[in-house]
N, C-alpha and C positions, 0 to 999 in steps of 0.2 A: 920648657914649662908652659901651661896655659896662660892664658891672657886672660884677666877677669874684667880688668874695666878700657872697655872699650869708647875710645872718646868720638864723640860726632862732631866733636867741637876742639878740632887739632891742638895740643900743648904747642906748636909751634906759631899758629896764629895767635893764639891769648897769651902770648908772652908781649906783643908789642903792647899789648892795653895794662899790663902792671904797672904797677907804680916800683921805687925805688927797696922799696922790699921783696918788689918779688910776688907780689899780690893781686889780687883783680878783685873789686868791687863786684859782688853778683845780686843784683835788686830780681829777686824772683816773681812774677807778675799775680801769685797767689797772697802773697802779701810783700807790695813793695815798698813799703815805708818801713823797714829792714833790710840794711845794705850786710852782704855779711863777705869780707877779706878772704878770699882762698887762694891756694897757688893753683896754677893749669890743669896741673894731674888731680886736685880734686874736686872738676868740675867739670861741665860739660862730656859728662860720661854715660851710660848706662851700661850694668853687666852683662857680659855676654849678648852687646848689641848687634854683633856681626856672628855671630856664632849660626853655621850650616849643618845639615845632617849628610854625614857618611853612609856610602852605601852599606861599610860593613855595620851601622846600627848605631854609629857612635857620632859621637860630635864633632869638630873641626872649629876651634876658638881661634884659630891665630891665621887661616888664608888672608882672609878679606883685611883684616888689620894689619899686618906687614906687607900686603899690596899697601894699602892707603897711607901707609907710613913710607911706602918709597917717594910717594906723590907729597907725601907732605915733608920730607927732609928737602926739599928746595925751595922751601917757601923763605926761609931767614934769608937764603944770599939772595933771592928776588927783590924781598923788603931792604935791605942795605942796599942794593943799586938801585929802587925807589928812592930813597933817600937822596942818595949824591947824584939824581935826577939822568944816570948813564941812560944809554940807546938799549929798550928792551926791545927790541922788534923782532930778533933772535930766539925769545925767549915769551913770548905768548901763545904759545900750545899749552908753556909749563902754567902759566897765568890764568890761563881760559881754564885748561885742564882741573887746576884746584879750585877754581872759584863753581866750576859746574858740579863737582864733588861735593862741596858744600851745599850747593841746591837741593841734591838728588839725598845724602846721607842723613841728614838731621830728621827728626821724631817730627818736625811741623809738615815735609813733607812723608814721612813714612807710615805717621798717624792717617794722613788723609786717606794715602792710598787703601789703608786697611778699611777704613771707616767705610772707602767705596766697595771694596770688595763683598764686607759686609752685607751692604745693601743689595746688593745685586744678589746674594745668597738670599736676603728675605725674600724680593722682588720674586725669584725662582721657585720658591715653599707660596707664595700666594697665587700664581700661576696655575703649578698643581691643585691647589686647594679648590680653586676656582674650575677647572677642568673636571674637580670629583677625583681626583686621585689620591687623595689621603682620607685617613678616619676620620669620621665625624669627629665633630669637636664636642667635650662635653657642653649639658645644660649648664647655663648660665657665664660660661666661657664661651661664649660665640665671636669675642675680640681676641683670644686667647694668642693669635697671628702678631697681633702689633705693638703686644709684647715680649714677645722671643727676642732673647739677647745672642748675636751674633759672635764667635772670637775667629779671628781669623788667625794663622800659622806666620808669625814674622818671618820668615822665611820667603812667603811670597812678596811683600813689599820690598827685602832684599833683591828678589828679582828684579822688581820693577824698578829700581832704579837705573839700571838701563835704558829703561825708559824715558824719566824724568833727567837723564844728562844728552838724550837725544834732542828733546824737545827744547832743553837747555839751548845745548850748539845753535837749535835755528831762531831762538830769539839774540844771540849773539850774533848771527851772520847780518841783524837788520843794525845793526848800532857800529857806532863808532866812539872811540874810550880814549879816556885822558888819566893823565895823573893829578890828581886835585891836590894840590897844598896846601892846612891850613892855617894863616898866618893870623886867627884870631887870640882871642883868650878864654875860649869857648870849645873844648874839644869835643872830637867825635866819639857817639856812644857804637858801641856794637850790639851783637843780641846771639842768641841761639839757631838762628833764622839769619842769619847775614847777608844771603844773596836776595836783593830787594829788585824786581822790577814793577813798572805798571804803565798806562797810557796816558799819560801827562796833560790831556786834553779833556779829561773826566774832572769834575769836580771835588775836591777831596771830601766830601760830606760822602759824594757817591761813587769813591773810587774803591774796587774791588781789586784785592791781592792777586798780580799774574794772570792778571784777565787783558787779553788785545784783543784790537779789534785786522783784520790780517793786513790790513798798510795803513793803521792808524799809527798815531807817534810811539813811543818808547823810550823811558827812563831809566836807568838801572843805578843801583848804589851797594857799591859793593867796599866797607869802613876794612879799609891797612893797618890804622893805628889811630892814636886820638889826632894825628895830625895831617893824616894822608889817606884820601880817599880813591877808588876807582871807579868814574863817573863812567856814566856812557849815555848817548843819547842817537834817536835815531835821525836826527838831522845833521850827525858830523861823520854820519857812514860817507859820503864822499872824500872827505879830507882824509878819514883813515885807513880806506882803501888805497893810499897813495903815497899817504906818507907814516902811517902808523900812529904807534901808541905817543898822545898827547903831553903837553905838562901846561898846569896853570896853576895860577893862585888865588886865593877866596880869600879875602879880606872882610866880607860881609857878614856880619853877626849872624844879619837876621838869616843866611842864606844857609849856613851852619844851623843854626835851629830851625831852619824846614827839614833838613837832611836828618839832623836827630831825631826829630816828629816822624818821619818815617822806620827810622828802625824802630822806633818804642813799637811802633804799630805794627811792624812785622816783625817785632820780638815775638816766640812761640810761649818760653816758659819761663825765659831768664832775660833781660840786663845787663851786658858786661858795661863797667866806666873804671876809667883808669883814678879819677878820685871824683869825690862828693862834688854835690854843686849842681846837680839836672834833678832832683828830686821830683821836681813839680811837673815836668813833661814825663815823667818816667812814671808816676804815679796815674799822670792825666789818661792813658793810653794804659793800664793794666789790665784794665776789664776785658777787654777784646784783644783776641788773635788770628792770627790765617788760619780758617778750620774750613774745611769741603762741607756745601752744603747740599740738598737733593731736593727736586722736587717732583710728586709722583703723580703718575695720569693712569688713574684705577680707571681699568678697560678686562676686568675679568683675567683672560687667558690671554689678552692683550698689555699685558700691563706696561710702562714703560716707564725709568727712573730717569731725572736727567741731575746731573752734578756740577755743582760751580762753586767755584771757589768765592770766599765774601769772609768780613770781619765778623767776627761771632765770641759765644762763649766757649770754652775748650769746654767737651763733655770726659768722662770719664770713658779712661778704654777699657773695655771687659779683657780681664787677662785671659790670657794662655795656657793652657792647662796642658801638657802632654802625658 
């Protein structure tokens, strides 16, 4: 049978953030002063998110989703030998593998890529326009150009994640990773958005989503559970090239609430918390998400767009209409 709801957001990861019912806290960043209880499966979804077109004309619901569910059935015995703190060193292709998965699959990175494609389609209609090769524009439409709404085919963002787990791998090759335990009372939130890097040297007033600079530092947080994190940073690439995946423990409140300041802020649409009690940083951070931004150097037949990533308002995506 087909597969309708396809999750970006594995049931096998959002099990560790339930609570004893079997539940996950979901604070939506559209209004997050409303926490609402769901289980895994019905959350962290869209329909037919992975769905491909067949050559004979038809669709194909289920490749890409039972691939990504072979990757994701090893995620629970990774997290249980997280726990009893065993030697993964065996076992970080499987570690790196799902977490660059996560980078490249979710709507914060799929959105964007569309959002650029987009532009690069307008950028190419004012080009021509500019050159004389389209019809005149009606009187009194002579902006009629800068507002044209773009849809792109999800399909090709499909593709490009390829991409985005390539670029993934070589911001992993700069870092070296631990297993963070932690022993507050204070747990860790997660989000829709979970693979979090940036360059720890930037100011967080002006620090920009997945932006480095090419041997500037590098932080990564990548939330296991409310009690177990996987840190990485790019000054313990020596020791991990040597001797592997780390283990420590955080005892630090306040060091726990910068680490959840950062997912609220690299949440895209959603919140996960295994119970109440972060409201106020979850709420503080809803208005802004990772969204691509562009900025253009109108040159005629010249034109040229440039794109970076920065904290913004999510806009709405023009649907798809096939």
């Amino acid at each position: 049978m087909d597969k309708k709801r396809h999750h970006y957001i594995p049931k096998a990861y959002l099990k560790s953030f339930c609570d004893s019912t079997g539940k996950v806290l979901v604070y939506r960043k559209d209004d997050p002063y409303k926490a609402i209880a769901l289980s895994p499966d019905k959350t962290g979804f869209r329909k037919y998110y992975y769905s491909q077109p067949r050559p004979d004309g038809g669709k194909d619901h289920n490749a890409l989703e039972d691939c990504f569910s072979s990757i994701e059935t090893k995620w629970p015995r990774i997290v249980d030998q997280l726990y009893r703190r065993e030697n993964l060193n065996d076992s970080l292709v499987d570690i790196f593998g799902f977490m660059a998965l996560q980078r490249a699959r979710v709507p914060a990175s799929r959105d964007a890529i569309e959002k650029m494609k987009a532009e690069e389609v307008k950028a190419k209609v004012r080009r021509l326009d500019a050159a004389g090769k389209l019809p005149p524009k009606p009187v009194g439409f002579e902006d009629l150009l800068d507002h044209v709404e773009v849809t792109i085919d999800p399909h090709q963002s499909i593709h490009a994640m390829v991409h985005v787990i390539r670029v993934t791998g070589h911001v992993f090759d700069r870092i070296g990773f631990f297993a963070v335990y932690n022993k507050t009372d204070v747990p860790f939130l997660t989000s829709d958005n979970p693979v979090i890097w940036f360059d720890l040297s930037v100011q967080d007033a002006d620090l920009r989503p997945y932006v480095l600079r090419p041997d500037g530092p590098v932080v990564l947080l990548f939330p296991v559970s409310p009690s177990l994190i996987i840190f990485g940073d790019s000054s313990d690439r020596g020791r991990f090239a040597s001797e592997g995946l780390g283990v420590a423990d955080l005892s630090d409140i306040g060091s726990v609430e910068m680490i959840n300041r950062q997912v609220c802020r690299f949440g895209y649409q959603a919140i996960f918390a295994q119970k109440a009690g972060q409201e106020r940083i979850i709420e503080e951070h809803a208005g802004l998400s990772p969204i691509i931004r562009f900025n253009r150097i109108d040159a005629g037949e010249d034109e040229v767009v440039f794109f970076e990533m920065a904290f913004g308002k999510r806009e709405r995506k023009p649907k798809w209409v096939e």
